[in-house]
Jmol script that loads the backbone (N, CA, C; Angstrom):
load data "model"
ATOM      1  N   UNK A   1       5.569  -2.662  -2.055  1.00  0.00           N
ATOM      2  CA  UNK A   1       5.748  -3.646  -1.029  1.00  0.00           C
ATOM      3  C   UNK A   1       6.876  -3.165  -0.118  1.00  0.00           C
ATOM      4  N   UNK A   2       7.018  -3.455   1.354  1.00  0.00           N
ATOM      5  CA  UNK A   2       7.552  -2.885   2.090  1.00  0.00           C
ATOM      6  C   UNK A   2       7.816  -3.956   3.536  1.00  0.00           C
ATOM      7  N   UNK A   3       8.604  -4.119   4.093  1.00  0.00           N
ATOM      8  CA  UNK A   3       9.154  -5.050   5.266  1.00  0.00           C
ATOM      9  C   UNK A   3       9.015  -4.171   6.734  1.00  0.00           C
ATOM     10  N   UNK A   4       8.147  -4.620   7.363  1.00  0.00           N
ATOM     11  CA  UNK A   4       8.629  -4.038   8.828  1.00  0.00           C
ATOM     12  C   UNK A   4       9.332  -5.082   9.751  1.00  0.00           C
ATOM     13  N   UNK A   5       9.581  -4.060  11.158  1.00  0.00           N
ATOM     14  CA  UNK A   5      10.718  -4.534  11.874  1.00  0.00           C
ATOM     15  C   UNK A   5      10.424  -5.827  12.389  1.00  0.00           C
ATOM     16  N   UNK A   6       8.984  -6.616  12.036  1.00  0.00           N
ATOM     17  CA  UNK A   6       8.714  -8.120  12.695  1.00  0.00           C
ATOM     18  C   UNK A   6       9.058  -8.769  11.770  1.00  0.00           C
ATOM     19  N   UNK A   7       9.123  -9.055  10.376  1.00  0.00           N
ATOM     20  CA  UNK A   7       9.523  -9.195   9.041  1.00  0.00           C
ATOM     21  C   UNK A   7       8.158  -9.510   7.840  1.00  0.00           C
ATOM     22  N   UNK A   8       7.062  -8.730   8.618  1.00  0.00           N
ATOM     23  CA  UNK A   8       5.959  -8.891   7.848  1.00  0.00           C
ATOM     24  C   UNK A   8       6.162  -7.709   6.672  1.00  0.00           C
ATOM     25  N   UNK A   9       5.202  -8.045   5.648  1.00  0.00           N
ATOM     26  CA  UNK A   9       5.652  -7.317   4.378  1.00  0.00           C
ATOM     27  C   UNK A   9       4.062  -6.711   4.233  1.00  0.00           C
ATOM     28  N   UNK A  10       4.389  -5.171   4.294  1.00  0.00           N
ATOM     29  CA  UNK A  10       2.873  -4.720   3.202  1.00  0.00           C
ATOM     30  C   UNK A  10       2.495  -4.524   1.841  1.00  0.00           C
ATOM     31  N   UNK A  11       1.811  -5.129   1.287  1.00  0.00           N
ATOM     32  CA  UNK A  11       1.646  -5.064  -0.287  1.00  0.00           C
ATOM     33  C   UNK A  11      -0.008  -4.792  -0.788  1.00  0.00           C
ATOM     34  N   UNK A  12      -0.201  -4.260  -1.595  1.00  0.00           N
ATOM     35  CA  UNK A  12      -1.571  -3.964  -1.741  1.00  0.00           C
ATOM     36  C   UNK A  12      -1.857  -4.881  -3.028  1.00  0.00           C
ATOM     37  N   UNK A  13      -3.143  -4.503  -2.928  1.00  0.00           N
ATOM     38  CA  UNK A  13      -4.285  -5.597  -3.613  1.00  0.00           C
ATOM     39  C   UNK A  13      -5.540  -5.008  -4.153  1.00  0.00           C
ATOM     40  N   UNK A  14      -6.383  -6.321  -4.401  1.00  0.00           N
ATOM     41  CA  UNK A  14      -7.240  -5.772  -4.985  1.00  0.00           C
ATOM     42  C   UNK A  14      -8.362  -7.213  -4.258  1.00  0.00           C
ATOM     43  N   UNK A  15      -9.723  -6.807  -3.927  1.00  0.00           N
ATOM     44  CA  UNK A  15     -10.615  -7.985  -3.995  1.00  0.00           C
ATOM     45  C   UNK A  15     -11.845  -7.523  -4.228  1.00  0.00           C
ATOM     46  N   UNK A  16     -12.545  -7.952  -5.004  1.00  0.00           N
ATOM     47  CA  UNK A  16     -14.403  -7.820  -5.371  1.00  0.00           C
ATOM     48  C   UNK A  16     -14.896  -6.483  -3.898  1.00  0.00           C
ATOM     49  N   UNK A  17     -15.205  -5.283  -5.170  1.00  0.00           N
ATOM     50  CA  UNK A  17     -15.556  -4.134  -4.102  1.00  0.00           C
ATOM     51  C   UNK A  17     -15.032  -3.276  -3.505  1.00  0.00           C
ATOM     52  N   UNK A  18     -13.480  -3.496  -4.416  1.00  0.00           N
ATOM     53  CA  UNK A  18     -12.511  -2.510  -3.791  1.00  0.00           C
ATOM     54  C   UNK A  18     -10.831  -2.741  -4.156  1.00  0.00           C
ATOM     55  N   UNK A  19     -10.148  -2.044  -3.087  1.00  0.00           N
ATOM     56  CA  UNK A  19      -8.598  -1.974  -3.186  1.00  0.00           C
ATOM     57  C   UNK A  19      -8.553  -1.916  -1.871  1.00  0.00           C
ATOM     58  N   UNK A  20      -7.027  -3.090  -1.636  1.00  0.00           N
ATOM     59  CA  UNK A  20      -6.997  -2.972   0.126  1.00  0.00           C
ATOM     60  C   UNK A  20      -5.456  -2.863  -0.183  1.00  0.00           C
ATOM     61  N   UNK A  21      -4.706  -2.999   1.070  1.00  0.00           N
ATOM     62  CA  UNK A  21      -3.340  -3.208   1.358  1.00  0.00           C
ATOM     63  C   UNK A  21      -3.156  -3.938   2.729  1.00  0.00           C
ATOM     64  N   UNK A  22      -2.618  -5.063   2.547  1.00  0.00           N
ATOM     65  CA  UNK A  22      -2.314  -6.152   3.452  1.00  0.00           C
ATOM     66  C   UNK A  22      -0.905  -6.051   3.936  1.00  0.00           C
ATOM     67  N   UNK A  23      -0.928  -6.398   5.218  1.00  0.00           N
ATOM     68  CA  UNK A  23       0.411  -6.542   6.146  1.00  0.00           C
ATOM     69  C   UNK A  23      -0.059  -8.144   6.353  1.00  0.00           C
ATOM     70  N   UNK A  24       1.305  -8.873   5.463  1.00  0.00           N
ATOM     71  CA  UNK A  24       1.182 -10.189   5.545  1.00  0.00           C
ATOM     72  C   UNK A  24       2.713 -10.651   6.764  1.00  0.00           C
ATOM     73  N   UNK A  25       2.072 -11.993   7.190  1.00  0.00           N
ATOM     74  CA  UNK A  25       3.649 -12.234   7.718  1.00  0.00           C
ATOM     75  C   UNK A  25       4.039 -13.621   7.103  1.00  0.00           C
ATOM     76  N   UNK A  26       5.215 -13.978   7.131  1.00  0.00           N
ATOM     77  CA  UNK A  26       5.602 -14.974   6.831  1.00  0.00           C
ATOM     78  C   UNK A  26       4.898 -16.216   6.787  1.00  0.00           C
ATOM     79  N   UNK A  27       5.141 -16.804   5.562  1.00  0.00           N
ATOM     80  CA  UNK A  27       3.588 -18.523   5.978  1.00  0.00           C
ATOM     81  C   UNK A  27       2.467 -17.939   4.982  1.00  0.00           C
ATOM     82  N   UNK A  28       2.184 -16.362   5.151  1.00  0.00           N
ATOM     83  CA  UNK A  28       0.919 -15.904   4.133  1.00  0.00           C
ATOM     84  C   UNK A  28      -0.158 -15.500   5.178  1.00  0.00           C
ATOM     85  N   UNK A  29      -0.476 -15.568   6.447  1.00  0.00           N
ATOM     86  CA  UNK A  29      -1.217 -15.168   7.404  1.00  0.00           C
ATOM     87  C   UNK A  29      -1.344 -13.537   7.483  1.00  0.00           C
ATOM     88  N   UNK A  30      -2.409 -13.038   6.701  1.00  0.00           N
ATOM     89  CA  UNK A  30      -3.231 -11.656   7.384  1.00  0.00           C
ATOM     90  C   UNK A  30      -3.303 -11.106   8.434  1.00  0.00           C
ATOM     91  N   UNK A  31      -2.350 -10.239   8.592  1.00  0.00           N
ATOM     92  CA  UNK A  31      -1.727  -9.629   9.875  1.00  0.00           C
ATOM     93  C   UNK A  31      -3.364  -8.456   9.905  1.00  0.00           C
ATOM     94  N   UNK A  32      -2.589  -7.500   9.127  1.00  0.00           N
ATOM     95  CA  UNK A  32      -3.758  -6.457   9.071  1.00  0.00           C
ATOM     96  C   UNK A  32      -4.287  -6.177   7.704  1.00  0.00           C
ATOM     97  N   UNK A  33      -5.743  -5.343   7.639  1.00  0.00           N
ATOM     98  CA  UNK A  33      -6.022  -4.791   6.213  1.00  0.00           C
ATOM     99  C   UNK A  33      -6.291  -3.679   6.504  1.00  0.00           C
ATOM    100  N   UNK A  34      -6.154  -2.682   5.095  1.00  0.00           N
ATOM    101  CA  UNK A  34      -6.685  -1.629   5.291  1.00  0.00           C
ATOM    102  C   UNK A  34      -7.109  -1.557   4.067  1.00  0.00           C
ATOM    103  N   UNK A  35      -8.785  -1.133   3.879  1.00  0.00           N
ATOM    104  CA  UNK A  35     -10.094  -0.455   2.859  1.00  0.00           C
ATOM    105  C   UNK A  35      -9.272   0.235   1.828  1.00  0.00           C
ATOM    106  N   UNK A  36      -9.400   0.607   0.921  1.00  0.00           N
ATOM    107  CA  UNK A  36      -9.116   1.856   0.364  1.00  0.00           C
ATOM    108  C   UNK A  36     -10.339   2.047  -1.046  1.00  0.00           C
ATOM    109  N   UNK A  37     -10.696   3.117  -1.321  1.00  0.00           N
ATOM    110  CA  UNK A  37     -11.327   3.589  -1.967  1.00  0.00           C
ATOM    111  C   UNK A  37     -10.687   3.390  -3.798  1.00  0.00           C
ATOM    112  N   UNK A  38      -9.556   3.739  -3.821  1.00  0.00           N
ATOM    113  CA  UNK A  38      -8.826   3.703  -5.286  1.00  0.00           C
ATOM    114  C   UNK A  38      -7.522   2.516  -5.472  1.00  0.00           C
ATOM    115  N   UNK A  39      -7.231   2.548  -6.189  1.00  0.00           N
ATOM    116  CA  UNK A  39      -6.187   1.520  -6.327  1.00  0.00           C
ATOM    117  C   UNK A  39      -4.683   1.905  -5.783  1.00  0.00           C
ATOM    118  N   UNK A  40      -4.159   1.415  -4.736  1.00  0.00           N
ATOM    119  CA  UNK A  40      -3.007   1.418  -4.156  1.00  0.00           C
ATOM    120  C   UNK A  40      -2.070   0.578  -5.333  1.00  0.00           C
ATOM    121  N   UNK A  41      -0.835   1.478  -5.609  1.00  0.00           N
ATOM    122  CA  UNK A  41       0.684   1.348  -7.017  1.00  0.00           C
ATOM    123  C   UNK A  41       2.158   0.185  -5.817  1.00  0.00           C
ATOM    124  N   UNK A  42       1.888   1.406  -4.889  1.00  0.00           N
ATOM    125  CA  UNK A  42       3.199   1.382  -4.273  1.00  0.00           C
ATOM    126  C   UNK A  42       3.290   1.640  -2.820  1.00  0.00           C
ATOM    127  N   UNK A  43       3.758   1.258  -1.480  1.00  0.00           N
ATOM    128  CA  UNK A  43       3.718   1.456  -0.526  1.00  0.00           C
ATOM    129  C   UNK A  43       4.978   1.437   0.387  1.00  0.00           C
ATOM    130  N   UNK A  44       5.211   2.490   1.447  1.00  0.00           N
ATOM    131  CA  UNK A  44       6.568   2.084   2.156  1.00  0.00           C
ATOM    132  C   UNK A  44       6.580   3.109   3.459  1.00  0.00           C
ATOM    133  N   UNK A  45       7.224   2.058   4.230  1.00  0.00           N
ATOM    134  CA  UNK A  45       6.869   2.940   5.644  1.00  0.00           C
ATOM    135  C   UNK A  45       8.084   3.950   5.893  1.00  0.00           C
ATOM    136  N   UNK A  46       8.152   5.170   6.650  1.00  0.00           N
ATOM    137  CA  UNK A  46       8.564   5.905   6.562  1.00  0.00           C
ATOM    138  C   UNK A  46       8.383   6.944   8.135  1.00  0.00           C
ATOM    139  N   UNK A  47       8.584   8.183   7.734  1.00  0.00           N
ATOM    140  CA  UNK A  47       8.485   9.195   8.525  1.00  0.00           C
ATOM    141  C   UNK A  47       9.598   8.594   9.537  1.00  0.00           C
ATOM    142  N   UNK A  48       9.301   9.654  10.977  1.00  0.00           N
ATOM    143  CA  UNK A  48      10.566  10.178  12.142  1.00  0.00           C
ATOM    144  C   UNK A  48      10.462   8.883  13.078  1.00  0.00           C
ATOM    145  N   UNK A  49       9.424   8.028  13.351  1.00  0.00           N
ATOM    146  CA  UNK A  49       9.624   7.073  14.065  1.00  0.00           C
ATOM    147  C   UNK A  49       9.935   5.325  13.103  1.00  0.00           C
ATOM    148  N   UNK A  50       9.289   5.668  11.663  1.00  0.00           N
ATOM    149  CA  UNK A  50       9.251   4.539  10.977  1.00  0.00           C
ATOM    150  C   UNK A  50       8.151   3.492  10.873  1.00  0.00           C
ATOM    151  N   UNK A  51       6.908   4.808  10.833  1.00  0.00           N
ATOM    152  CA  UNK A  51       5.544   3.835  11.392  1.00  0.00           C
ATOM    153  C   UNK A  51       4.528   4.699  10.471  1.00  0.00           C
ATOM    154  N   UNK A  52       4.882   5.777   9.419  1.00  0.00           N
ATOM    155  CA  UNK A  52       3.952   5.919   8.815  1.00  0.00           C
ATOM    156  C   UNK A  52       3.992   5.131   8.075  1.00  0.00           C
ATOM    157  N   UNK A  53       2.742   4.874   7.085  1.00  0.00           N
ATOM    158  CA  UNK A  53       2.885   4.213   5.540  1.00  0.00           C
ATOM    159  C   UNK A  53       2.087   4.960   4.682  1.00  0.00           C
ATOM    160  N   UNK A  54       3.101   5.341   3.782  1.00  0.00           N
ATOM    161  CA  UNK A  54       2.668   5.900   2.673  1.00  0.00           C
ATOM    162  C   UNK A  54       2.362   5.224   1.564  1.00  0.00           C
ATOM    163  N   UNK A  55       1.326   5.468   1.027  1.00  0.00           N
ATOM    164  CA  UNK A  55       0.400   4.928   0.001  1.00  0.00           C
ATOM    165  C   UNK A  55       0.345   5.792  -1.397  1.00  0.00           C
ATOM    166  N   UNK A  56       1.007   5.298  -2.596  1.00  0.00           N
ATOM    167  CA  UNK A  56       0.615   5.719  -3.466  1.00  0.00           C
ATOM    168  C   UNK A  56      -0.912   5.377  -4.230  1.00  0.00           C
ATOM    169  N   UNK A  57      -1.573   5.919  -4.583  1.00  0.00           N
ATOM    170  CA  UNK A  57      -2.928   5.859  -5.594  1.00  0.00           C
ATOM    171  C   UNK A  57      -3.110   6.627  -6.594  1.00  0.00           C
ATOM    172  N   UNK A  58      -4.094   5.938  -7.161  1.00  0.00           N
ATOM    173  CA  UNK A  58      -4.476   6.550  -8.326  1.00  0.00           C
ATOM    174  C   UNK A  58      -6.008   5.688  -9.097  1.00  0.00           C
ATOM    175  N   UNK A  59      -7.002   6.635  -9.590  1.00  0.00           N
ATOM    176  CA  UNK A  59      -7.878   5.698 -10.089  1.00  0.00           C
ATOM    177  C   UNK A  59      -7.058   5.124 -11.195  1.00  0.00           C
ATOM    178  N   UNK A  60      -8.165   3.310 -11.122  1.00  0.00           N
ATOM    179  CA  UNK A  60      -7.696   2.416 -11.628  1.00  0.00           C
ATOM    180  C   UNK A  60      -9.006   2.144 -12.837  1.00  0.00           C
ATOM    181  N   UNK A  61      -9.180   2.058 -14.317  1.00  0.00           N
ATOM    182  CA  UNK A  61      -9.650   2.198 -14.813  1.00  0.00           C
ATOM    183  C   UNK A  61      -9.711   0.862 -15.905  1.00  0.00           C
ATOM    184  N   UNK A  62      -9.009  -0.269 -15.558  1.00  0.00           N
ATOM    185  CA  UNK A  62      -8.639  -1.694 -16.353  1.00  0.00           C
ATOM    186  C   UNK A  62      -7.490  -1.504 -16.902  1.00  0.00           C
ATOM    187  N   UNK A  63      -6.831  -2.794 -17.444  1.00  0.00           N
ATOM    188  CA  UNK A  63      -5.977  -2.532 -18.385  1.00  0.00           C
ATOM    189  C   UNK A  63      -5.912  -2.104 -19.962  1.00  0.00           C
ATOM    190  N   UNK A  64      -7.017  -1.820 -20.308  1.00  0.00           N
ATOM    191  CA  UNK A  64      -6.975  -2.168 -21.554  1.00  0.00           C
ATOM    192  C   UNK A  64      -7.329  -0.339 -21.477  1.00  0.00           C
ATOM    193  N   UNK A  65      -7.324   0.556 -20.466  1.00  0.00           N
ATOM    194  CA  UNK A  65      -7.183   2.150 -20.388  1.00  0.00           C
ATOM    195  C   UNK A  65      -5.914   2.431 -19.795  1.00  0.00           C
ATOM    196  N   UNK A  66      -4.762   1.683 -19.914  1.00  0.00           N
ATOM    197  CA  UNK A  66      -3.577   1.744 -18.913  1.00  0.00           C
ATOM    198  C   UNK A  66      -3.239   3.160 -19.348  1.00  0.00           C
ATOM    199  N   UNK A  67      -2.994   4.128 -20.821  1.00  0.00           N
ATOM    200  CA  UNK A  67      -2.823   4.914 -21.219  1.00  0.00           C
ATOM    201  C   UNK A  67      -3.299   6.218 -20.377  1.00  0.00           C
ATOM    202  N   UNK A  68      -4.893   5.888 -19.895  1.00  0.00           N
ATOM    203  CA  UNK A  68      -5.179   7.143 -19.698  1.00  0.00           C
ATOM    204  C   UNK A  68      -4.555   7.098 -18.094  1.00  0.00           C
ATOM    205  N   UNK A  69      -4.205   6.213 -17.130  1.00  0.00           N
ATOM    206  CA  UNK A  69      -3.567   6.174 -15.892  1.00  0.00           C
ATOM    207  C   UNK A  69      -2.573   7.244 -16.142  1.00  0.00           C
ATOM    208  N   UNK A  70      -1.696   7.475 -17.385  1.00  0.00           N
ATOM    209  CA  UNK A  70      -0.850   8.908 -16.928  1.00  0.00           C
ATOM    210  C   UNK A  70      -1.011   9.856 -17.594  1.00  0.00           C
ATOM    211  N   UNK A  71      -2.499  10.127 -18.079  1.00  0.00           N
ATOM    212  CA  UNK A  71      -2.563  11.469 -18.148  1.00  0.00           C
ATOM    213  C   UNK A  71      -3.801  11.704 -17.828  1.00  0.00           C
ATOM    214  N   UNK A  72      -4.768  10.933 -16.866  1.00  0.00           N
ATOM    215  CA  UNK A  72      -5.346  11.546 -16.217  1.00  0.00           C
ATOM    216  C   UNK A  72      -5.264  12.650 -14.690  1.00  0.00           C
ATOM    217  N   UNK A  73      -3.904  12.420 -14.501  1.00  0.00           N
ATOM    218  CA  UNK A  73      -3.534  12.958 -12.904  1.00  0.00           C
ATOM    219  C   UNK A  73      -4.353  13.030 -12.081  1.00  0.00           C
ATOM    220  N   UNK A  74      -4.842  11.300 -11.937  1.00  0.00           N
ATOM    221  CA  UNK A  74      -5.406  10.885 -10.465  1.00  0.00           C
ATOM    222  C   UNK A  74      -4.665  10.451  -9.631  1.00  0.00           C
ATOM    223  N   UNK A  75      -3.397  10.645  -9.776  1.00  0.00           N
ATOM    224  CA  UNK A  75      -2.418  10.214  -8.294  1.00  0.00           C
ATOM    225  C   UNK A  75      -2.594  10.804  -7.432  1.00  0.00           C
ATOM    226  N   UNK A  76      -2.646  10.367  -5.697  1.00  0.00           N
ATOM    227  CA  UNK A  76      -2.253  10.761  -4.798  1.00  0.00           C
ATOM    228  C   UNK A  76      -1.100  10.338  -3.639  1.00  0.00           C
ATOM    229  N   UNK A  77      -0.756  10.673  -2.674  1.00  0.00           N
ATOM    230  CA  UNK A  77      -0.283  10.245  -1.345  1.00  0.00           C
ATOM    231  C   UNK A  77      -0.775  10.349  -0.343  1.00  0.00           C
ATOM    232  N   UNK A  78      -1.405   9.054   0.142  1.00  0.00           N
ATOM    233  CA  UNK A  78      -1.978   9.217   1.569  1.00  0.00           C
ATOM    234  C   UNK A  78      -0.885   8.130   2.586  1.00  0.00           C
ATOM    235  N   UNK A  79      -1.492   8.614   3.907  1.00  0.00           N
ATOM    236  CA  UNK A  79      -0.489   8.492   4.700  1.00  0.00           C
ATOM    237  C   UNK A  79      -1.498   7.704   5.848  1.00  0.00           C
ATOM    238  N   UNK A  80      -0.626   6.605   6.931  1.00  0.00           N
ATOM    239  CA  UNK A  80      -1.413   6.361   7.716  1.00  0.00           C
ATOM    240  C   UNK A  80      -0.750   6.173   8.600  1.00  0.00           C
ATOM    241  N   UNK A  81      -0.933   6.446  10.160  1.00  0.00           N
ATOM    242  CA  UNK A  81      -0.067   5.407  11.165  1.00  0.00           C
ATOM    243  C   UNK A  81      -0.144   3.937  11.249  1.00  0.00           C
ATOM    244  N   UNK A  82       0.837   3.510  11.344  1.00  0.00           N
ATOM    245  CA  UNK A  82       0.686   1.569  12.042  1.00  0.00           C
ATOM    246  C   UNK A  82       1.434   1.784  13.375  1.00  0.00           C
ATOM    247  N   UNK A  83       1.466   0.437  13.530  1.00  0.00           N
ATOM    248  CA  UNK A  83       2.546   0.512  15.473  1.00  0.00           C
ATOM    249  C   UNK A  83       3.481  -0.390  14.866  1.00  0.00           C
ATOM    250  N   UNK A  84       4.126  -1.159  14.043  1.00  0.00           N
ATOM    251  CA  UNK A  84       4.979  -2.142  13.959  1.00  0.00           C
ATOM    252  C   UNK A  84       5.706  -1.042  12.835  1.00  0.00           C
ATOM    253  N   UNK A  85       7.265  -0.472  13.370  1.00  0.00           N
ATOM    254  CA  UNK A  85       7.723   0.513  12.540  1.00  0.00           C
ATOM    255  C   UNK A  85       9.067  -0.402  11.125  1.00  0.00           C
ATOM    256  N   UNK A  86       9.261   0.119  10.355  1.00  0.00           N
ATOM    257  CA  UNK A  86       9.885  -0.317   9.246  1.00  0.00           C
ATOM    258  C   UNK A  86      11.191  -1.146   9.499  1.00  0.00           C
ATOM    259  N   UNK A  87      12.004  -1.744   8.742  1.00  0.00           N
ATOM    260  CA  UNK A  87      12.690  -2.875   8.945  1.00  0.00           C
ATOM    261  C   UNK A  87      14.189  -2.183   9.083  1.00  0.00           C
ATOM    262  N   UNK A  88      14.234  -1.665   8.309  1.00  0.00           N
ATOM    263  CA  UNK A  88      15.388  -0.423   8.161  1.00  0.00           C
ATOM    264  C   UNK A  88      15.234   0.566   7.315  1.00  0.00           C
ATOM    265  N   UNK A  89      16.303   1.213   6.607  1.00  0.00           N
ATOM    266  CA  UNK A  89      16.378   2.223   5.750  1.00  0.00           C
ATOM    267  C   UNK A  89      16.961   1.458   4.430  1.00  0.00           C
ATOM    268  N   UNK A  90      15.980   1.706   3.495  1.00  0.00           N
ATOM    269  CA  UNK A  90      16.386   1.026   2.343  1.00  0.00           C
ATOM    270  C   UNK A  90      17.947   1.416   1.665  1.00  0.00           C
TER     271      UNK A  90
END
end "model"
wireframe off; spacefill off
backbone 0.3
color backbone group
């Protein structure tokens, strides 16, 4: 989860058919979504202007396989632009 400079927060999720990550704003109102294919861990905006967001993943396999989540080495980092850049520097 992560704060940009309007004070909306991105946090990822999960709904029937997938994994998304939501930019919510204050109140709970759905700013933006974004699709994702695997299960988004962790997210935070970043880079030289403060407008990438980096996305941790990894396949998600239930809980009751939480074990094999670290030693299968399905993690990745993907990266995306937004236009609303980060709140500060943590």
């Amino acid at each position: 989860m992560c704060l940009d400079a309007e004070g909306a927060i991105w946090c990822a999720g999960t709904r029937e058919g997938g994994a998304i990550v939501n930019r919510v704003a204050d109140g709970g109102q759905i700013l933006d979504q974004l699709e994702l294919d695997t299960a988004c861990f962790a997210c935070m905006l970043g880079g030289e202007h403060g407008t990438t967001l980096h996305l941790l993943v990894a396949d998600w396999r239930g809980p009751e396989r939480m074990g094999e989540l670290f030693t299968s080495r399905t993690g990745r980092l993907l990266t995306t632009e937004v236009t609303v850049p980060r709140a500060g520097r943590p």
